[in-house]
N, C-alpha and C positions, 0 to 999 in steps of 0.2 A: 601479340604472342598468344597461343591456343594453350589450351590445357597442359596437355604434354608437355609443349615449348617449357611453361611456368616447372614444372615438376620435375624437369631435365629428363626423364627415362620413364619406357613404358612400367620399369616394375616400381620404382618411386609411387607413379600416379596408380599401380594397383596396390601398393601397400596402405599407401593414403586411404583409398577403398574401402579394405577391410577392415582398418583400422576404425574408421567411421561405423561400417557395419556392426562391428565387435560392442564399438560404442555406445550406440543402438539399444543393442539386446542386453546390455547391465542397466539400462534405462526403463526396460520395460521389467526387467528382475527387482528391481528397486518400488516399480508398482505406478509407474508412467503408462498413461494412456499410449494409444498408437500416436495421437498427435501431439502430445509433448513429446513423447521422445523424439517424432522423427522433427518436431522444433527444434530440439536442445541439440541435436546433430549436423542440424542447417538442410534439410532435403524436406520439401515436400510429401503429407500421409502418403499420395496413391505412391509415391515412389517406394514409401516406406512397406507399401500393401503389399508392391509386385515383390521386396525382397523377403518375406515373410512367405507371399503365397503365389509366386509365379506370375506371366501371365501370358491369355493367348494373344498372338499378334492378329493383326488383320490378313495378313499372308496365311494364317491357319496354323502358323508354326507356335508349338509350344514353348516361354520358358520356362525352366527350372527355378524354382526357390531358389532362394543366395543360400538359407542356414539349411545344413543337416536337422535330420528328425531329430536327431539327438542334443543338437543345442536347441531347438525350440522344445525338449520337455523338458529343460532345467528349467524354463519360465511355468509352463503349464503345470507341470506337479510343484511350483513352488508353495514352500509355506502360508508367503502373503495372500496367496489365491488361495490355500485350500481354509484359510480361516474365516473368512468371509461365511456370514450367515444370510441365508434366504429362505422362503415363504418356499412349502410343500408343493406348490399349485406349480413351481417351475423344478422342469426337467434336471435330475442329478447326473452327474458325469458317468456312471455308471447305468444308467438309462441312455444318455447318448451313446455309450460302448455299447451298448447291445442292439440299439437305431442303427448304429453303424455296420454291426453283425449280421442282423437279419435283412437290413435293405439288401448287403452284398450277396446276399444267401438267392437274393429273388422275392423275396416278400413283396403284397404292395403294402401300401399304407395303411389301408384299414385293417389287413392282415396283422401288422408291428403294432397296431393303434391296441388290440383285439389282445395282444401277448403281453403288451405294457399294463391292460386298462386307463388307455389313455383314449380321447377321442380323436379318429384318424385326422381330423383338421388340423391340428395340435402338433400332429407328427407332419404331416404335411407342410406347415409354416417352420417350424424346425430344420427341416431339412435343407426347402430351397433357401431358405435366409441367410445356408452355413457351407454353400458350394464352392466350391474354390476354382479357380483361372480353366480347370481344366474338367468341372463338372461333379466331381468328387465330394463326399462329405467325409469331413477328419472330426471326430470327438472329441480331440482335445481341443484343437482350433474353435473349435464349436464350442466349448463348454469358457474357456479363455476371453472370448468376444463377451458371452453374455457377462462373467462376471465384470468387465471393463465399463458395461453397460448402466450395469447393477449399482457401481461405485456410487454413493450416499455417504453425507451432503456433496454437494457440487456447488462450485461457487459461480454466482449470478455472473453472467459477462457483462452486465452493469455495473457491479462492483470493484469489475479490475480492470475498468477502462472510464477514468473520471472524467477523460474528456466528451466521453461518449453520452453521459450522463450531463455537460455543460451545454453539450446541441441539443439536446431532444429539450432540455428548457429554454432555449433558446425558441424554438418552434412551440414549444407551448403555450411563448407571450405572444405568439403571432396566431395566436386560438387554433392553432392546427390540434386534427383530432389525433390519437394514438395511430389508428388505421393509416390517416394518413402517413404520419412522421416514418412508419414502417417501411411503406413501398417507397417515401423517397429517400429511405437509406439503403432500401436496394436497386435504386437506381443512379445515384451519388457515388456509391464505393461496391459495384458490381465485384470487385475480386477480392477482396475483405470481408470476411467474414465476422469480423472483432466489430467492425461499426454496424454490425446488422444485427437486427432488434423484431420479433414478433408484438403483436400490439398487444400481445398475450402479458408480454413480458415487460413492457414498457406500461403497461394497466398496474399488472403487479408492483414494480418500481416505484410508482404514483402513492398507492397505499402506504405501502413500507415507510415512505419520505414521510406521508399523511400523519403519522404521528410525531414530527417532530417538529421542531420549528418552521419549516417549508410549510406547514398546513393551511394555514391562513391562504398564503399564495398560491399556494396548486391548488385549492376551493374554489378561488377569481380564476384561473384559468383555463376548469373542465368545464365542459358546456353545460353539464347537470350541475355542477357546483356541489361536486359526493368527490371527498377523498377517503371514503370506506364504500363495500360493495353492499348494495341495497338488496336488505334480506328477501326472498322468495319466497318464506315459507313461517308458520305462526299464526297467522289469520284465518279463520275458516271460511271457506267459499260462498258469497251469496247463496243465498236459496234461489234457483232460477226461476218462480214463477212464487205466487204467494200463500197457496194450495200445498202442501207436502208432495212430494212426486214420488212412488214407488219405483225403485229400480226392477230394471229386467232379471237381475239376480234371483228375485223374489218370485218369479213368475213360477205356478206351478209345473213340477218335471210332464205333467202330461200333454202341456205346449211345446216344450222340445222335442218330443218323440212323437208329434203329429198322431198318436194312438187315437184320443177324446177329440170330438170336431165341437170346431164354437169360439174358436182361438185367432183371433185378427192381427195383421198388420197394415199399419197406413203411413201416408205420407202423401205430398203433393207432389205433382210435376211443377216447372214453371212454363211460362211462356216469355215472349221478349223482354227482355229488361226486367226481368223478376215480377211485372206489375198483373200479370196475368196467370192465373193455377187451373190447375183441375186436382182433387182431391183422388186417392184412390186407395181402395181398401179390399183385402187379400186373405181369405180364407187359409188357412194354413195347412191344414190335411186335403182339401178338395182344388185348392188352388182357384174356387171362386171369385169374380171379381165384377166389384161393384166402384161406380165414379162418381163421385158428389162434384153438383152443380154450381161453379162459386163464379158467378158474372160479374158482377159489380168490385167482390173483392175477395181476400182471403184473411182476414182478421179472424180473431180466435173467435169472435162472437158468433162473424158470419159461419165457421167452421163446425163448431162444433151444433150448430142450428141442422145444418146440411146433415151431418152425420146423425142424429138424433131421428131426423124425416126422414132418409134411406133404411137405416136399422132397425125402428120399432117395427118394422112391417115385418120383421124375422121371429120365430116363437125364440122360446126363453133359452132353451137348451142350446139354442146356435150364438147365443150370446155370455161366452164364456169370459172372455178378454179382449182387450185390445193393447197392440203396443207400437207406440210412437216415439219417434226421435225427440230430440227435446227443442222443437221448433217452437217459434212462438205464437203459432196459429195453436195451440193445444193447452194456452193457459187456463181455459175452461176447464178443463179437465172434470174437476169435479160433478160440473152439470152434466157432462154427459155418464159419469158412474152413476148418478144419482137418476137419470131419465131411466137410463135403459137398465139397470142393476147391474153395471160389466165393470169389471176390474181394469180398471188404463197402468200400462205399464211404462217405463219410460228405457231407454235405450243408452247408453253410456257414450259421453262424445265425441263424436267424429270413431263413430263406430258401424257403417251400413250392413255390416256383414251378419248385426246382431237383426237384421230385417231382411234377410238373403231372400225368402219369397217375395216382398214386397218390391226390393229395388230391383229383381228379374223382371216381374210383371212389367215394374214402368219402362225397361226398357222395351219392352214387347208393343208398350202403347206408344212411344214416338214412329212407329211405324205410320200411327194415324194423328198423332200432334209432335210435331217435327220442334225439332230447338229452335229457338228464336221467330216463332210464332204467335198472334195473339190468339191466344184459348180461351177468350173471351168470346167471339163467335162463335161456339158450337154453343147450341141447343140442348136442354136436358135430354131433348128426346135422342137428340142427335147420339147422345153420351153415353145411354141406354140400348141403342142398337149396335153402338161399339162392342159394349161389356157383353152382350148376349154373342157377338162375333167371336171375342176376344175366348169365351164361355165354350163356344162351342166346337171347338178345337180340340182335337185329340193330343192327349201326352202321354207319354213314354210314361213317365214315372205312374200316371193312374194305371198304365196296364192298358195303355192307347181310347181308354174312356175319356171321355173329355169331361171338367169340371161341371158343368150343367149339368150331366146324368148325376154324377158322384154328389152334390147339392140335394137334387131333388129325391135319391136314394138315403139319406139321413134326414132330409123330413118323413118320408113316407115312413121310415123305419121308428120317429116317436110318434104316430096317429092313433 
């Protein structure tokens, strides 16, 4: 027996319909989410979505909403909704009335962004997040969703499903990790929602229990043996070398603005397998460049020996500073402030940008030591004909001078 058959008459099975519908919408007036009610009515959300907000078919054909405007703003101006308190940082329903005003007006976004003081990204996520079946944005719809969103506290789906809560311990004595237990309950019960679980949330769950009689247990069963989360933060950071190390912060402003010459940066290339370097070091107003010869190795000793034997041969004034990553070929540091009188700077990490002249240049030089190459065979000399090559290249930014003029133009200029 079909639908109909069961209801005897087409208008039976549409009163039944509406009746349901009607249902529905004292459900959400009551202060039910879209998916409890469209539960407590026995239909499915998306079904529950399309009668709310239409939809398009694949044929291109639109449908209509089930409710008038007018029964869906007995829910949206409702009391339960308008009492709700939220944080300034989200958009008031009179701010989406006027998103909604000025979009239809023709505005773009950053236009509405510019009239709100809002930023246009802001309005932008706004907008498309709150479009309806047929491309449209409604402000109430829009403002209804977020506070549904908004709803605080929520209760754990671990809470209201104890059975849900007896498997994932069950997998736990089987030392599965959280991650795991996760993707195998979304592959176990693909169209249940209620037995799916992020490891987010089943991590969480662990704690929670952690304080109560289960702690002992769930202790033998995490593979770290923590049913609390292990602080990150409290402890101050090793010192990374055992030398004080001046941050790049501290560097004086006339190394930023390349104005004063005498301001270095360095760093090394590697060669294959790390076990191979060439040293290289970068004038920062002239864009000079000199390459220290490191054969055998690149240990801070051999490093900073190299740099000491290339640099004292420079007068005093072109030895202003230098600043380096915080590699450990530079644990010297000191000796070479102390050889050559130059302030060593240090770089903040995994930061290359704070040495933008320095890591242009070495790209400039895999043109003549390629990745994954030993840079152990080339010769000082060899290194030195590079750098005079590398040197004698015209740049843009000198004004098509090449570094080697612009160098020997700031010696000649202190004689």
């Amino acid at each position: 027996m079909g639908v109909r058959g069961f209801f005897g008459s087409r208008e039976a099975l549409a009163s039944f319909c509406l009746a349901r519908r009607l249902k529905y919408l004292e459900y959400l007036k009551e202060g039910c989410s879209n998916s409890e009610a469209a539960r407590l009515v026995g239909v499915r959300r998306d079904t529950a979505n399309v009668w709310r907000n239409g939809k398009r078919r694949s044929s291109g054909r639109n449908e209509a909403p089930s409710f008038a405007p007018e029964q869906l703003r007995i829910f949206y101006n409702s009391k339960h909704m308008e009492s709700r308190q939220y944080d300034e940082k989200f958009f008031t329903l009179d701010e989406r009335i006027e998103i909604y005003a000025l979009n239809s007006q023709g505005y773009s976004r950053r236009q509405i962004g510019l009239k709100l003081g809002r930023h246009h990204s802001g309005i932008s996520r706004e907008i498309n997040k709150n479009l309806d079946s047929n491309g449209n944005y409604s402000p109430h719809k829009a403002h209804c969703s977020f506070l549904l969103r908004l709803h605080r506290p929520k209760n754990a789906k671990i809470s209201k499903n104890p059975g849900l809560w007896i498997y994932i311990l069950e997998l736990l004595e089987l030392r599965w990790s959280p991650m795991q237990i996760s993707n195998h309950l979304k592959s176990e019960y693909p169209g249940n929602p209620e037995m799916q679980l992020s490891h987010e949330s089943i991590y969480r769950a662990i704690y929670v229990q952690g304080k109560s009689q289960l702690k002992e247990r769930l202790k033998k069963l995490m593979r770290q043996h923590r049913t609390c989360r292990k602080p990150r933060s409290g402890k101050p950071a090793k010192p990374r070398f055992r030398e004080p190390m001046v941050n790049i912060s501290q560097r004086p402003a006339e190394a930023s603005d390349r104005a004063v010459p005498g301001h270095w940066e360095g760093d090394l290339i590697m060669g294959k397998n790390n076990k191979t370097a060439i040293g290289t070091l970068v004038e920062r107003s002239t864009r000079f460049c000199i390459l220290l010869h490191l054969p055998k190795d690149h240990t801070a000793d051999s490093v900073q020996k190299e740099i000491i034997r290339k640099m004292k041969k420079l007068p005093g004034h072109l030895l202003r500073s230098l600043t380096w990553d915080q590699g450990s070929e530079l644990a010297l540091h000191s000796k070479i402030s102390k050889e050559l009188d130059m302030q060593v700077f240090f770089c903040d990490p995994h930061s290359p940008w704070q040495r933008g002249t320095n890591e242009n240049t070495n790209g400039l030089l895999r043109q003549y030591f390629p990745k994954g190459t030993d840079l152990s065979v080339h010769s000082d000399e060899e290194l030195d004909r590079v750098a005079a090559e590398l040197n004698g290249r015209p740049r843009m930014t000198l004004g098509w001078k090449n570094p080697a003029q612009k160098f020997l133009e700031l010696q000649d200029s202190f004689i």
